[in-house]
N, CA, C, O and CB atoms as a CASP TS submission, in Angstrom:
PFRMAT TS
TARGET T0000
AUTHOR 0000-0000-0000
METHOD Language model
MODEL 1
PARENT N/A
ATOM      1  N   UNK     1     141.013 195.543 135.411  1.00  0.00           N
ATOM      2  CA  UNK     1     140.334 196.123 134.272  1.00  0.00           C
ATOM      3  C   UNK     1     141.354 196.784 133.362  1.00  0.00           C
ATOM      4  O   UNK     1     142.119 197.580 133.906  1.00  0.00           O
ATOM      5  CB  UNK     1     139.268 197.132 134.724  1.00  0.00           C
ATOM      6  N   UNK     2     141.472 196.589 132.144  1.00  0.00           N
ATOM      7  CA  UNK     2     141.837 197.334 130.969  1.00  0.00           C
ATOM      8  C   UNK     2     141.764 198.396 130.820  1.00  0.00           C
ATOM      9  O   UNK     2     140.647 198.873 130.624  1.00  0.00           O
ATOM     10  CB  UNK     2     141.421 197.101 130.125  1.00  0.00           C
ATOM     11  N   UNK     3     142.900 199.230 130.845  1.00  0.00           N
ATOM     12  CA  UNK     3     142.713 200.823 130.518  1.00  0.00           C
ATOM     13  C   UNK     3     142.328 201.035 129.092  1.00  0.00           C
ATOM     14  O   UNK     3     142.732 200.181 128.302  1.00  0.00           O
ATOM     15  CB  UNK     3     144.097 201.695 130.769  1.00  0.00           C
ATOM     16  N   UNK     4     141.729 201.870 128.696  1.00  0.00           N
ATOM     17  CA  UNK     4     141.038 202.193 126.964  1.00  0.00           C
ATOM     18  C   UNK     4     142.549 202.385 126.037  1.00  0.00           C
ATOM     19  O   UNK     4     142.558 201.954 124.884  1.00  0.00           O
ATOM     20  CB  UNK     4     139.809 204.172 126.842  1.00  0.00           C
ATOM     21  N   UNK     5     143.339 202.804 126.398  1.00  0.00           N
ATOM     22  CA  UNK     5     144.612 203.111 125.841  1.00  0.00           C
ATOM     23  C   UNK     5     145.558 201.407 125.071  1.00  0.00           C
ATOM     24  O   UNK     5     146.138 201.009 124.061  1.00  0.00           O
ATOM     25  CB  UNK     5     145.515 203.943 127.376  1.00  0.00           C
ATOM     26  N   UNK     6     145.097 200.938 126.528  1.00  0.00           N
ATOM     27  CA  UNK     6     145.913 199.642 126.139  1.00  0.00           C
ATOM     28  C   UNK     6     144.769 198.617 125.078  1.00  0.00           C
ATOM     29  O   UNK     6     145.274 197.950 124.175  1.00  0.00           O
ATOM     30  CB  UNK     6     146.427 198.695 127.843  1.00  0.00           C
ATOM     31  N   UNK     7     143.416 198.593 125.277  1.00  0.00           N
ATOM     32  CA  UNK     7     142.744 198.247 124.186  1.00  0.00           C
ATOM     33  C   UNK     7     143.432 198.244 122.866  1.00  0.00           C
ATOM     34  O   UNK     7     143.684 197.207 122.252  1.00  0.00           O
ATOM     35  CB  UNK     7     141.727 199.006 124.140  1.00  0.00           C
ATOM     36  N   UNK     8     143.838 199.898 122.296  1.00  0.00           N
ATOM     37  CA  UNK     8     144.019 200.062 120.965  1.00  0.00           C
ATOM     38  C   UNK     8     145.138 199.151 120.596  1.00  0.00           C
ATOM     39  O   UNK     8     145.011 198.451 119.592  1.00  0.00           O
ATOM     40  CB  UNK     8     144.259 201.476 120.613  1.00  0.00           C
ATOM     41  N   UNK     9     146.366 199.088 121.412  1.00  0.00           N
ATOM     42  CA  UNK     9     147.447 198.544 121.454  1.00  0.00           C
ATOM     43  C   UNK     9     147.375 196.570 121.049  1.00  0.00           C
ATOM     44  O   UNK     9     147.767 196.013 120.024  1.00  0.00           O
ATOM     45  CB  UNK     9     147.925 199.048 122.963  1.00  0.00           C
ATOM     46  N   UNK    10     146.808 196.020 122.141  1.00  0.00           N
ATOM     47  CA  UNK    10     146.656 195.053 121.718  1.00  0.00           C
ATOM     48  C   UNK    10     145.653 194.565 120.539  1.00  0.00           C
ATOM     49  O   UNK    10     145.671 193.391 120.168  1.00  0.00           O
ATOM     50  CB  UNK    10     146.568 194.625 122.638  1.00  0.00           C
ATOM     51  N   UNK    11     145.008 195.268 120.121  1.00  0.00           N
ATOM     52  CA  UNK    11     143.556 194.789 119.124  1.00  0.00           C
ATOM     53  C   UNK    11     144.299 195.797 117.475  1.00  0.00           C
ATOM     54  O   UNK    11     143.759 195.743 116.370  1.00  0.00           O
ATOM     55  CB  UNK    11     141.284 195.798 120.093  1.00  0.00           C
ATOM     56  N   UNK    12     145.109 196.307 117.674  1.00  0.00           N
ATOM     57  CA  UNK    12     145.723 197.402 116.521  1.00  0.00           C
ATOM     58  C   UNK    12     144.231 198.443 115.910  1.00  0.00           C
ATOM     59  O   UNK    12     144.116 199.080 114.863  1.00  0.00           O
ATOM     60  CB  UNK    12     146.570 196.241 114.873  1.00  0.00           C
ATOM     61  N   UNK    13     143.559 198.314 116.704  1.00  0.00           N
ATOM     62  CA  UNK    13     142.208 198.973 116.353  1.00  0.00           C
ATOM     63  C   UNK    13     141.992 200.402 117.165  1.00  0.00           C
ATOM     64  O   UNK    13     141.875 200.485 118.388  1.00  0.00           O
ATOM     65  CB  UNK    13     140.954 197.890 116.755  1.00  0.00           C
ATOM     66  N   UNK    14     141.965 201.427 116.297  1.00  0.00           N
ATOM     67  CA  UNK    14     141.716 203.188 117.252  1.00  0.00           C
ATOM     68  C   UNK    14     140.994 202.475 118.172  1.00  0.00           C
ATOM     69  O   UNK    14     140.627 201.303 118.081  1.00  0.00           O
ATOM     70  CB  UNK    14     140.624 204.843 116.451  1.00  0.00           C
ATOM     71  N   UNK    15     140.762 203.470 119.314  1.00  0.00           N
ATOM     72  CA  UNK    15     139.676 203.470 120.561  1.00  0.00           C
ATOM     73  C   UNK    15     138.413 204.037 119.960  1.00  0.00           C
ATOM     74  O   UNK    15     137.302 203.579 120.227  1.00  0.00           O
ATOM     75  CB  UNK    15     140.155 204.462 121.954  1.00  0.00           C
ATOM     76  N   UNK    16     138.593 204.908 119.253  1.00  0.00           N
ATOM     77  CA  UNK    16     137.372 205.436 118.480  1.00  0.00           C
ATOM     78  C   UNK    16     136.681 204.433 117.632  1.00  0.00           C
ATOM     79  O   UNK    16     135.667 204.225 118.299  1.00  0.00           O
ATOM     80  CB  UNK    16     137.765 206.570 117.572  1.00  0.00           C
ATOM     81  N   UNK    17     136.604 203.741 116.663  1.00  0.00           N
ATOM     82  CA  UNK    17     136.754 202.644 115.812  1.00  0.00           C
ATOM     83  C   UNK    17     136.354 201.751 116.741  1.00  0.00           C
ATOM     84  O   UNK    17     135.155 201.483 116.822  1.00  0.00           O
ATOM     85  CB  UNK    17     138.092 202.387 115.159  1.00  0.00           C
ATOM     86  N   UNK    18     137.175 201.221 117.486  1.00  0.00           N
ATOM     87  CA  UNK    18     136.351 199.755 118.463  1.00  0.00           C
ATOM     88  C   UNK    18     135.210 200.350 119.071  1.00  0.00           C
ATOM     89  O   UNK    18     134.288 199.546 118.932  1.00  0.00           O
ATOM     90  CB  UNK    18     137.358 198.958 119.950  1.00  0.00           C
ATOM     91  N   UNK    19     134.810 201.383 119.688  1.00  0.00           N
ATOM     92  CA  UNK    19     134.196 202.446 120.797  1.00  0.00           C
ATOM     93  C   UNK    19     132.608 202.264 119.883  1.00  0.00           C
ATOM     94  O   UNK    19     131.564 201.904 120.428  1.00  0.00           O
ATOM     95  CB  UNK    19     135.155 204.501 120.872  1.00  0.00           C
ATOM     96  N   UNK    20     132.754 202.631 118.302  1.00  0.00           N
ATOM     97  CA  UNK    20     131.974 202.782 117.257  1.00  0.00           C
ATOM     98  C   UNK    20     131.580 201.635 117.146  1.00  0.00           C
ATOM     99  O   UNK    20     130.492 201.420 117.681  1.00  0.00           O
ATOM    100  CB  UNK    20     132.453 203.299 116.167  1.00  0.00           C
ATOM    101  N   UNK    21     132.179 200.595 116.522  1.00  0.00           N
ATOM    102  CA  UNK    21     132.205 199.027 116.500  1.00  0.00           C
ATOM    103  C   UNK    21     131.395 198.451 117.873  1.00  0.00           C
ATOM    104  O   UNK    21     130.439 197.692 117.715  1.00  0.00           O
ATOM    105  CB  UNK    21     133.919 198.460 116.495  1.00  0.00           C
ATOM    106  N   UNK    22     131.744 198.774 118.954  1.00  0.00           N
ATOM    107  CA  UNK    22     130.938 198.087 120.075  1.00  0.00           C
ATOM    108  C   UNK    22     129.362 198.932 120.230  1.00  0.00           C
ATOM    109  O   UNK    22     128.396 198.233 120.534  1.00  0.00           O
ATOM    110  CB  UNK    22     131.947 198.196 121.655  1.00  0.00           C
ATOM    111  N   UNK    23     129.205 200.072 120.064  1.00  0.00           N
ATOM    112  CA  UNK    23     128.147 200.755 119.800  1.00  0.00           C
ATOM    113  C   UNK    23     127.167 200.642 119.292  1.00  0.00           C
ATOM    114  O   UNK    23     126.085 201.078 119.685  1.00  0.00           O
ATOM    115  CB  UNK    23     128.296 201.365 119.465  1.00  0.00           C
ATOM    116  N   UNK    24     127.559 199.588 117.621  1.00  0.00           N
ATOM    117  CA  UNK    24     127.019 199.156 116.606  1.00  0.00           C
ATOM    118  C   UNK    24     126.180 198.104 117.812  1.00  0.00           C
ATOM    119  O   UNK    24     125.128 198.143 118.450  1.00  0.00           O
ATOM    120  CB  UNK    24     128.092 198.604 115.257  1.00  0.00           C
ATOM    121  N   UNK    25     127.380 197.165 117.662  1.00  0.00           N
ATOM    122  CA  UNK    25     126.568 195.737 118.336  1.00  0.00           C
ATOM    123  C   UNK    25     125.735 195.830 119.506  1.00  0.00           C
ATOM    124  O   UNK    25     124.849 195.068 119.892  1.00  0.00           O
ATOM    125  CB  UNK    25     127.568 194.650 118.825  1.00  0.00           C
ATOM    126  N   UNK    26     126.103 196.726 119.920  1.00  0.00           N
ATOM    127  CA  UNK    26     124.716 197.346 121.852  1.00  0.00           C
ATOM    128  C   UNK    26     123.507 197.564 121.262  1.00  0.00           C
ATOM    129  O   UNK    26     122.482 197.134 121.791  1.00  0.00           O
ATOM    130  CB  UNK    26     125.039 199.417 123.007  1.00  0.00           C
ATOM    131  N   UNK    27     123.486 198.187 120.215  1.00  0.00           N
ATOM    132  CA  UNK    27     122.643 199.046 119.610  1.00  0.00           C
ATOM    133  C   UNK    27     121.479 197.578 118.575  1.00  0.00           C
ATOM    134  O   UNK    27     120.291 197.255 118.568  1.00  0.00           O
ATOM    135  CB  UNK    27     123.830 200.425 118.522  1.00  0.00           C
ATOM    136  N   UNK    28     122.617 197.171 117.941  1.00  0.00           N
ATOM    137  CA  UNK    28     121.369 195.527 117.537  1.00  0.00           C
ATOM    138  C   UNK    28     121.464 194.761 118.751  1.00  0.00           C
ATOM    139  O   UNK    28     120.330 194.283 118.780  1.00  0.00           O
ATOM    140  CB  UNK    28     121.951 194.147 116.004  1.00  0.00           C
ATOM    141  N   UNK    29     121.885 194.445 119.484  1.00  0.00           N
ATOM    142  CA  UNK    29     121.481 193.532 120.607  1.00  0.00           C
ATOM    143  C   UNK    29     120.287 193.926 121.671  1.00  0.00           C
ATOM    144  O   UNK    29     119.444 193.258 122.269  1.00  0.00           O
ATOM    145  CB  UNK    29     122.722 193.330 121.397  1.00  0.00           C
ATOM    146  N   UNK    30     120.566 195.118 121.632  1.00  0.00           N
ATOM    147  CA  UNK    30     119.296 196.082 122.144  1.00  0.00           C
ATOM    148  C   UNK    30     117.969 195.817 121.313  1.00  0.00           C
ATOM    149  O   UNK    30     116.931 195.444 121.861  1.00  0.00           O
ATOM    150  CB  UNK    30     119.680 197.785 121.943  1.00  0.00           C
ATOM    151  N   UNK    31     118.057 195.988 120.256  1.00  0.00           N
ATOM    152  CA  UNK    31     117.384 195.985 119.297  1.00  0.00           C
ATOM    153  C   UNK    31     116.426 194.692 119.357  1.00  0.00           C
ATOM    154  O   UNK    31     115.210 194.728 119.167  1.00  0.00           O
ATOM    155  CB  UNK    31     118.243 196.122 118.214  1.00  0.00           C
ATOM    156  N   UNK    32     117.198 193.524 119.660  1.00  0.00           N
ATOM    157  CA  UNK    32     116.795 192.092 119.162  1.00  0.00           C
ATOM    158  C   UNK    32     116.203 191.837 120.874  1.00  0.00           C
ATOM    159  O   UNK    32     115.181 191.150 120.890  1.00  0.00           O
ATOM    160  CB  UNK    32     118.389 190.843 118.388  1.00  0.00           C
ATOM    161  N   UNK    33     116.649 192.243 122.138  1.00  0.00           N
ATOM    162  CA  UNK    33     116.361 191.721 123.648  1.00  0.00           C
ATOM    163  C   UNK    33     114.774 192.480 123.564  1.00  0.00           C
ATOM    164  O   UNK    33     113.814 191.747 123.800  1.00  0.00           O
ATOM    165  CB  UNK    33     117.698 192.423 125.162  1.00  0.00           C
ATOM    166  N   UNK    34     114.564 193.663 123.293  1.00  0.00           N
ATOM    167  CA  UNK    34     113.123 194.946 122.648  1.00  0.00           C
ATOM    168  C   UNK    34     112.146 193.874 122.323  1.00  0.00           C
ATOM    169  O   UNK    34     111.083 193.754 122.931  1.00  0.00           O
ATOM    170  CB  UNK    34     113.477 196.159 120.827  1.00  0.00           C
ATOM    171  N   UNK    35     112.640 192.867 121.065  1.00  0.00           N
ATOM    172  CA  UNK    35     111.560 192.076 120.811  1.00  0.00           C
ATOM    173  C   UNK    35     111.060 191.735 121.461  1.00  0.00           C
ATOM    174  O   UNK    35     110.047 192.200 121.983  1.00  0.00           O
ATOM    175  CB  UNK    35     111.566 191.329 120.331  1.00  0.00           C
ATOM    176  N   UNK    36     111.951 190.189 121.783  1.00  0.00           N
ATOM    177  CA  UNK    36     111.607 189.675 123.576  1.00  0.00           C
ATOM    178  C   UNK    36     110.785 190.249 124.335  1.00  0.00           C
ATOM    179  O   UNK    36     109.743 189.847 124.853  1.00  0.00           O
ATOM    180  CB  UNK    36     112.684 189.779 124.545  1.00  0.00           C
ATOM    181  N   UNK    37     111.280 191.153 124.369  1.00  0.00           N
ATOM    182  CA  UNK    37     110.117 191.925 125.758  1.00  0.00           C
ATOM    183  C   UNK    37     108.861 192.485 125.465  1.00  0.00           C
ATOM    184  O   UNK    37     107.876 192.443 126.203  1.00  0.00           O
ATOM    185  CB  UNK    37     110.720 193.276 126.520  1.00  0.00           C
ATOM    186  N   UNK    38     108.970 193.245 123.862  1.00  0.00           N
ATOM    187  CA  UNK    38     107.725 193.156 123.415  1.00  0.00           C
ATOM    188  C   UNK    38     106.940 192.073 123.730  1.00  0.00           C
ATOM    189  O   UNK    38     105.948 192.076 124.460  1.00  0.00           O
ATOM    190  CB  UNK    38     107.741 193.258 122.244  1.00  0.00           C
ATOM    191  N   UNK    39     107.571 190.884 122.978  1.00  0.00           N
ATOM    192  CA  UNK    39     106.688 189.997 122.747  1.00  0.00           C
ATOM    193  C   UNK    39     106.115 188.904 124.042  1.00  0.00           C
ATOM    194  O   UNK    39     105.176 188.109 124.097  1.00  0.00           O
ATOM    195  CB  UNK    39     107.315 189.340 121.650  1.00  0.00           C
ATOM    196  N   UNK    40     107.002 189.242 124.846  1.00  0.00           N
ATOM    197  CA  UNK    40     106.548 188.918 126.463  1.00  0.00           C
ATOM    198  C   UNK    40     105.586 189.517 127.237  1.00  0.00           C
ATOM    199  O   UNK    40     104.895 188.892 128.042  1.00  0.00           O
ATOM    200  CB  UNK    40     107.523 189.112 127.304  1.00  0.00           C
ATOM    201  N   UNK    41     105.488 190.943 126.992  1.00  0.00           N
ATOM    202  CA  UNK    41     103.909 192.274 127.524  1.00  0.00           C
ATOM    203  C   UNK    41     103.044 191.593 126.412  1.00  0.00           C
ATOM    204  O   UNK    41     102.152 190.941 126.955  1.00  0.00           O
ATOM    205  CB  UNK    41     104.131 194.690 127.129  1.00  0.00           C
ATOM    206  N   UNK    42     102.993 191.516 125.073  1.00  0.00           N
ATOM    207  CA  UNK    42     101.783 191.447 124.512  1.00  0.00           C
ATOM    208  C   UNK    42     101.006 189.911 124.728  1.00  0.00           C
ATOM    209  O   UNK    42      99.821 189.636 124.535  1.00  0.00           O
ATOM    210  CB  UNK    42     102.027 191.831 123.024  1.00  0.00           C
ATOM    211  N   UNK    43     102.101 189.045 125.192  1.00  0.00           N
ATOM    212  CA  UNK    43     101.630 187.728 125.691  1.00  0.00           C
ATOM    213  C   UNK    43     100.936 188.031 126.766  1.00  0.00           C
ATOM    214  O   UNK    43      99.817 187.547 126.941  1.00  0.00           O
ATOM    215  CB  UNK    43     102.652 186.724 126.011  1.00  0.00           C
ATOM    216  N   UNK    44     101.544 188.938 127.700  1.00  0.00           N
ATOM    217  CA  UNK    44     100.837 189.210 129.102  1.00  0.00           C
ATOM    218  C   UNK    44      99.665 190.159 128.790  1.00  0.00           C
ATOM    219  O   UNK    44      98.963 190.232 129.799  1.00  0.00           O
ATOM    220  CB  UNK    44     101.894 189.938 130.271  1.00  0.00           C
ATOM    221  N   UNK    45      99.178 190.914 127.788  1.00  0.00           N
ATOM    222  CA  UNK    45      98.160 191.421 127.577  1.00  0.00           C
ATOM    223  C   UNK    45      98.304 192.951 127.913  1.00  0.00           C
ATOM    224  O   UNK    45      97.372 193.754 127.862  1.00  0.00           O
ATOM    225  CB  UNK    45      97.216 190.700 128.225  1.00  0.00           C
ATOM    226  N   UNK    46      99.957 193.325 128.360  1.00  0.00           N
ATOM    227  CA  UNK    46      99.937 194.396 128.544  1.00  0.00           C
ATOM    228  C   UNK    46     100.393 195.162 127.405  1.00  0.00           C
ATOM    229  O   UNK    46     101.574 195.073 127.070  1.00  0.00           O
ATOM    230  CB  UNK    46     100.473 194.554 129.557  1.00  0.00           C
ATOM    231  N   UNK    47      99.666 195.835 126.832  1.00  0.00           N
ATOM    232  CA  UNK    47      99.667 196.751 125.316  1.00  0.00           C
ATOM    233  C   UNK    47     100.461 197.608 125.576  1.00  0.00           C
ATOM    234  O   UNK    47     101.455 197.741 124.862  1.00  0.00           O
ATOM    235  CB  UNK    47      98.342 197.511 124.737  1.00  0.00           C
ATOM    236  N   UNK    48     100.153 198.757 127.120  1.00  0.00           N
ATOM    237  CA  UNK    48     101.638 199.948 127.175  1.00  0.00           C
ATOM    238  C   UNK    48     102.740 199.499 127.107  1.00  0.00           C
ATOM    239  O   UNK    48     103.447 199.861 126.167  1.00  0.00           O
ATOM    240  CB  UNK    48     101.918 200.772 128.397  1.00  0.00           C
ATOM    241  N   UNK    49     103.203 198.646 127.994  1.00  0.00           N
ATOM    242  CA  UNK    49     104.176 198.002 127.819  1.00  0.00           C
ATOM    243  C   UNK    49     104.933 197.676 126.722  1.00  0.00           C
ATOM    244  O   UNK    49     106.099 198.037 126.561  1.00  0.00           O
ATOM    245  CB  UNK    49     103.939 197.267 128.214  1.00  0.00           C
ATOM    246  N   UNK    50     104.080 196.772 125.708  1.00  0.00           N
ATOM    247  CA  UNK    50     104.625 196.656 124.638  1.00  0.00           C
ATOM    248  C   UNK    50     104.820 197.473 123.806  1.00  0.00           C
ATOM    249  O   UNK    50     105.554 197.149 122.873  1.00  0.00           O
ATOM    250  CB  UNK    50     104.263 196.006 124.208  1.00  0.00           C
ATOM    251  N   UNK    51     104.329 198.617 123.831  1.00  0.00           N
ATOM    252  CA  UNK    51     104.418 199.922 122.856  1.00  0.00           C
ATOM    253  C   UNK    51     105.792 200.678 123.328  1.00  0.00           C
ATOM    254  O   UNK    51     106.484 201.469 122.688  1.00  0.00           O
ATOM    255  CB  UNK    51     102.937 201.061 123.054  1.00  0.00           C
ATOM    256  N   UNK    52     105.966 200.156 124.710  1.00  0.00           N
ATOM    257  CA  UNK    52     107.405 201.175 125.367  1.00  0.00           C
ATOM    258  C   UNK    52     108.356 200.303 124.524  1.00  0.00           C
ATOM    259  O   UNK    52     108.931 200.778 123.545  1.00  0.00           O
ATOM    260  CB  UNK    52     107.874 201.154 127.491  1.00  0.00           C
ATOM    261  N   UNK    53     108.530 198.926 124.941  1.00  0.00           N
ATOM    262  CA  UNK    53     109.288 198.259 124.067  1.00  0.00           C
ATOM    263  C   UNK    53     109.278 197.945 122.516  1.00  0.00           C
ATOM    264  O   UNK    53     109.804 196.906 122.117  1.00  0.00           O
ATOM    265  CB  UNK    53     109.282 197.360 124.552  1.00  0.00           C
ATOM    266  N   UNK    54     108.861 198.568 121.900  1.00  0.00           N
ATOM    267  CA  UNK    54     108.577 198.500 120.685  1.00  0.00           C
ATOM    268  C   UNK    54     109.108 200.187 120.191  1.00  0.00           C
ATOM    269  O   UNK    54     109.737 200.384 119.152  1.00  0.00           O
ATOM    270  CB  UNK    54     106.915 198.006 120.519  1.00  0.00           C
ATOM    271  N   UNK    55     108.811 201.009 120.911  1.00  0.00           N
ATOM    272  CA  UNK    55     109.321 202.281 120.715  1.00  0.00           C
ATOM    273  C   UNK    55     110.916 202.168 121.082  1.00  0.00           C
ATOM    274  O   UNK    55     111.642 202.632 120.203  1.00  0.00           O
ATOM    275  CB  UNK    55     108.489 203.357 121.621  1.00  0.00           C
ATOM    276  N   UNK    56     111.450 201.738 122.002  1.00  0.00           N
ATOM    277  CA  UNK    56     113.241 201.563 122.321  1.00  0.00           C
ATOM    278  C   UNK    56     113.751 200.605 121.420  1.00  0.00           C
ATOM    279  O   UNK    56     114.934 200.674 121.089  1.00  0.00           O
ATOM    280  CB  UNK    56     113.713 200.946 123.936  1.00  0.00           C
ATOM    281  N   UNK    57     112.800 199.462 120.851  1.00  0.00           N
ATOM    282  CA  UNK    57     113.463 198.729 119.900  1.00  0.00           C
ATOM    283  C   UNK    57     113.264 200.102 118.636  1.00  0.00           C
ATOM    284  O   UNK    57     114.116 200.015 117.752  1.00  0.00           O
ATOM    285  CB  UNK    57     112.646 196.971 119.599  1.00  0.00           C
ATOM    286  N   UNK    58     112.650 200.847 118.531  1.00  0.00           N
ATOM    287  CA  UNK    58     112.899 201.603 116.930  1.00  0.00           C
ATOM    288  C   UNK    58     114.019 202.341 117.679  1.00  0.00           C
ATOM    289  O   UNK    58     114.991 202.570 116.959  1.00  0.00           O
ATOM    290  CB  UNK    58     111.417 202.786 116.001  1.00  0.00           C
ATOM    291  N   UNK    59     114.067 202.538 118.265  1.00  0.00           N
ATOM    292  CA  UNK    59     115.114 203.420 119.161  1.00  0.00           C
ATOM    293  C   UNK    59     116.440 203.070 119.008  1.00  0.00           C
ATOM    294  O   UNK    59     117.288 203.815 118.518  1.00  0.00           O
ATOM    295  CB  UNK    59     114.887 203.325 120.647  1.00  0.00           C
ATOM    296  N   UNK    60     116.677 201.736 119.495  1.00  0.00           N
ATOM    297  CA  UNK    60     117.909 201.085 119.258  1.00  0.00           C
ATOM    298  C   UNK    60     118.588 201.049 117.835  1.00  0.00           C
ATOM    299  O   UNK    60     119.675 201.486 117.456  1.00  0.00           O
ATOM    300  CB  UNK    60     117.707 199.806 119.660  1.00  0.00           C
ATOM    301  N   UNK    61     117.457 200.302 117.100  1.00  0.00           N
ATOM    302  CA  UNK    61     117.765 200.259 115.652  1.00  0.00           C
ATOM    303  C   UNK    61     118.340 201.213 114.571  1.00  0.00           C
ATOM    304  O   UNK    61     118.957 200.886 113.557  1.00  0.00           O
ATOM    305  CB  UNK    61     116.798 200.010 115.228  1.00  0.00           C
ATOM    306  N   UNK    62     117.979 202.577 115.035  1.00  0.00           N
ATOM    307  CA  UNK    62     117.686 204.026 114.212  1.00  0.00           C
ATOM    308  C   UNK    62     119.722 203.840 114.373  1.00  0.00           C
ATOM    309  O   UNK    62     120.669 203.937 113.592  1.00  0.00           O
ATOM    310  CB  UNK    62     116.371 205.898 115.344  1.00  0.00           C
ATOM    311  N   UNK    63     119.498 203.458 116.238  1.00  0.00           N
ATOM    312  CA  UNK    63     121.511 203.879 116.733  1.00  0.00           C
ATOM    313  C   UNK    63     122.094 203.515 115.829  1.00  0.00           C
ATOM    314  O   UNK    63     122.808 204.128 115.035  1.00  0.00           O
ATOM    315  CB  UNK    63     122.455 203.086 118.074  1.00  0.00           C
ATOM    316  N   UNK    64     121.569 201.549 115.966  1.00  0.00           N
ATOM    317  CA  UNK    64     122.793 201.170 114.844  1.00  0.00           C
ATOM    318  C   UNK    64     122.715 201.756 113.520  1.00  0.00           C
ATOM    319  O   UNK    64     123.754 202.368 113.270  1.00  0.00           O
ATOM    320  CB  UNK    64     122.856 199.643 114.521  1.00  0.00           C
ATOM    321  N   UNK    65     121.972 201.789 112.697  1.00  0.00           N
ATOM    322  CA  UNK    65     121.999 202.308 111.839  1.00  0.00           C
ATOM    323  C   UNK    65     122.478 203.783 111.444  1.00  0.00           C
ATOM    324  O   UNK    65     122.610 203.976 110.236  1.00  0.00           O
ATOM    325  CB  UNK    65     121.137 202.038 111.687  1.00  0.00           C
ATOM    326  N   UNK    66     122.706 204.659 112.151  1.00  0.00           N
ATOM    327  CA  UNK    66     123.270 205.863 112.282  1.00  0.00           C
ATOM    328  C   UNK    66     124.999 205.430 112.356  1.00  0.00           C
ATOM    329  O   UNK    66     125.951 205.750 111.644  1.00  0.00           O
ATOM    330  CB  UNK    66     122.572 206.673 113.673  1.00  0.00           C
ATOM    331  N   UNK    67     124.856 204.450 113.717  1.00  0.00           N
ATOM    332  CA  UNK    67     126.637 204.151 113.302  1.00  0.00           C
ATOM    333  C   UNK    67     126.757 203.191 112.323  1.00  0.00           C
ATOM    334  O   UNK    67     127.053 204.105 111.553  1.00  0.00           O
ATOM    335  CB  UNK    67     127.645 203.514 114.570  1.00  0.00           C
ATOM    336  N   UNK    68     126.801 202.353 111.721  1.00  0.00           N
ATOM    337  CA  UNK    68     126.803 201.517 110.549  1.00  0.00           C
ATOM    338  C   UNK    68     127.165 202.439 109.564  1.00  0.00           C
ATOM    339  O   UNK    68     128.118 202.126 108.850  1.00  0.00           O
ATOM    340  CB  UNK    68     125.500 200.789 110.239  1.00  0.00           C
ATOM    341  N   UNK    69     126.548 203.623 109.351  1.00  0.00           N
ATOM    342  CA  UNK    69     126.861 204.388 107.877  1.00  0.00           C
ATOM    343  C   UNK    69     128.214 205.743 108.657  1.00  0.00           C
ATOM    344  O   UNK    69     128.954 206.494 108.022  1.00  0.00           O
ATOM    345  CB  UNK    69     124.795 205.394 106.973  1.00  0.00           C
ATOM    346  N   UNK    70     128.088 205.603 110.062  1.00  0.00           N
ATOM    347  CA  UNK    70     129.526 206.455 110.341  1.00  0.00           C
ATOM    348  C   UNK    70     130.122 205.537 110.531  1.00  0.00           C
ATOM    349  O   UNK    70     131.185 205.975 110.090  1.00  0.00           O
ATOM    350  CB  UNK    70     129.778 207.499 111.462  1.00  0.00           C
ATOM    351  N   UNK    71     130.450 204.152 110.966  1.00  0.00           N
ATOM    352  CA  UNK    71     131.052 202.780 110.628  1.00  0.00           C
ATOM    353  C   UNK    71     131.874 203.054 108.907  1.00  0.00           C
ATOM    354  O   UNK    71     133.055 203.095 108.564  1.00  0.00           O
ATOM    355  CB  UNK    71     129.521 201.411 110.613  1.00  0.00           C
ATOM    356  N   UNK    72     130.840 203.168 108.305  1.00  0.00           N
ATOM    357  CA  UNK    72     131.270 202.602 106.468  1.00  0.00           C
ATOM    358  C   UNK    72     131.917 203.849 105.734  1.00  0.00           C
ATOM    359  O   UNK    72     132.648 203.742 104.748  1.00  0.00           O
ATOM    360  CB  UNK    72     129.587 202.113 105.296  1.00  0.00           C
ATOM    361  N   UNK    73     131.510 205.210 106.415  1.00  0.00           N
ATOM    362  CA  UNK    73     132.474 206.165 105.735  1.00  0.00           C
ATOM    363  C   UNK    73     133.574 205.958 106.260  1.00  0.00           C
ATOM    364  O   UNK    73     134.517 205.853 105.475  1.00  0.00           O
ATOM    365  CB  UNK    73     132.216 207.550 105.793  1.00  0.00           C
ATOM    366  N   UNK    74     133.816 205.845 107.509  1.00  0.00           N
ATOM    367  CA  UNK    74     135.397 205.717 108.319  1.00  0.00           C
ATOM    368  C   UNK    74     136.198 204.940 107.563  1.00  0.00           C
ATOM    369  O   UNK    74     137.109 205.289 106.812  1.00  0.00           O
ATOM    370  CB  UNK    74     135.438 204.990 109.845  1.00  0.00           C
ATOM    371  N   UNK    75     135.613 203.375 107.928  1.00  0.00           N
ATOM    372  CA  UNK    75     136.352 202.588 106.570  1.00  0.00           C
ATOM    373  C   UNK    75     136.573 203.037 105.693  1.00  0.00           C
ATOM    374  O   UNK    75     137.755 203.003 105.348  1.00  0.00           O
ATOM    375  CB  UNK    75     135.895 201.697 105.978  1.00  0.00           C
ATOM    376  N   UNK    76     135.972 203.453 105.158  1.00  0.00           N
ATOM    377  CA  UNK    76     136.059 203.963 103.867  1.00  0.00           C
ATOM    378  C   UNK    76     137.372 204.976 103.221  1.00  0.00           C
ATOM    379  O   UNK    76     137.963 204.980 102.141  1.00  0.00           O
ATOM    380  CB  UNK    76     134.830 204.660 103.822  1.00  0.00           C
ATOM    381  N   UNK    77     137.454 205.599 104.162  1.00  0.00           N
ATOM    382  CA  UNK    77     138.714 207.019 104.360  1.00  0.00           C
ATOM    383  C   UNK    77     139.752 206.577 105.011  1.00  0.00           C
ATOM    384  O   UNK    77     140.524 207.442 105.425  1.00  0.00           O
ATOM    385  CB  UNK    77     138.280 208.422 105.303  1.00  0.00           C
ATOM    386  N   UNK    78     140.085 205.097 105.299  1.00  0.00           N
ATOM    387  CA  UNK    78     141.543 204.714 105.918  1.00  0.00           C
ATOM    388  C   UNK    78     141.995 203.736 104.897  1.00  0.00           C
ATOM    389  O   UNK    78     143.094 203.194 105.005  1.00  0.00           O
ATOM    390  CB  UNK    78     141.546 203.994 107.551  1.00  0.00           C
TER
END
């Protein structure tokens, strides 16, 4: 396994910055698997269910979007 140190080194990218960057993408991939599963309980007829997953997909989404705009100032200031 890769120590976090040597990350920055080979990728020329802060640890903070990639850390942010991978955060982003957990955060929509999360986002997009939520559907899925929504849409797998409401096939099965289970409504709580789908409301849990439908609440972690707003959940997920809110993340990325919170880092996306601390994403675009960072850029922004280097």
């Amino acid at each position: 396994m890769m120590n976090i140190a040597e990350g920055g080194e080979v990728t020329g990218t802060k640890d903070k910055n990639y850390d942010l960057i991978w955060f982003t993408e957990q955060c929509l991939s999360n986002a997009l698997r939520m559907e899925t599963y929504r849409s797998d309980a409401e096939s099965a007829g289970d409504q709580e269910l789908a409301e849990l997953f439908s609440k972690a997909q707003h959940e997920s989404a809110k993340g990325a979007e919170l880092a996306k705009s601390l994403l675009a100032r960072r850029l922004n200031q280097s």
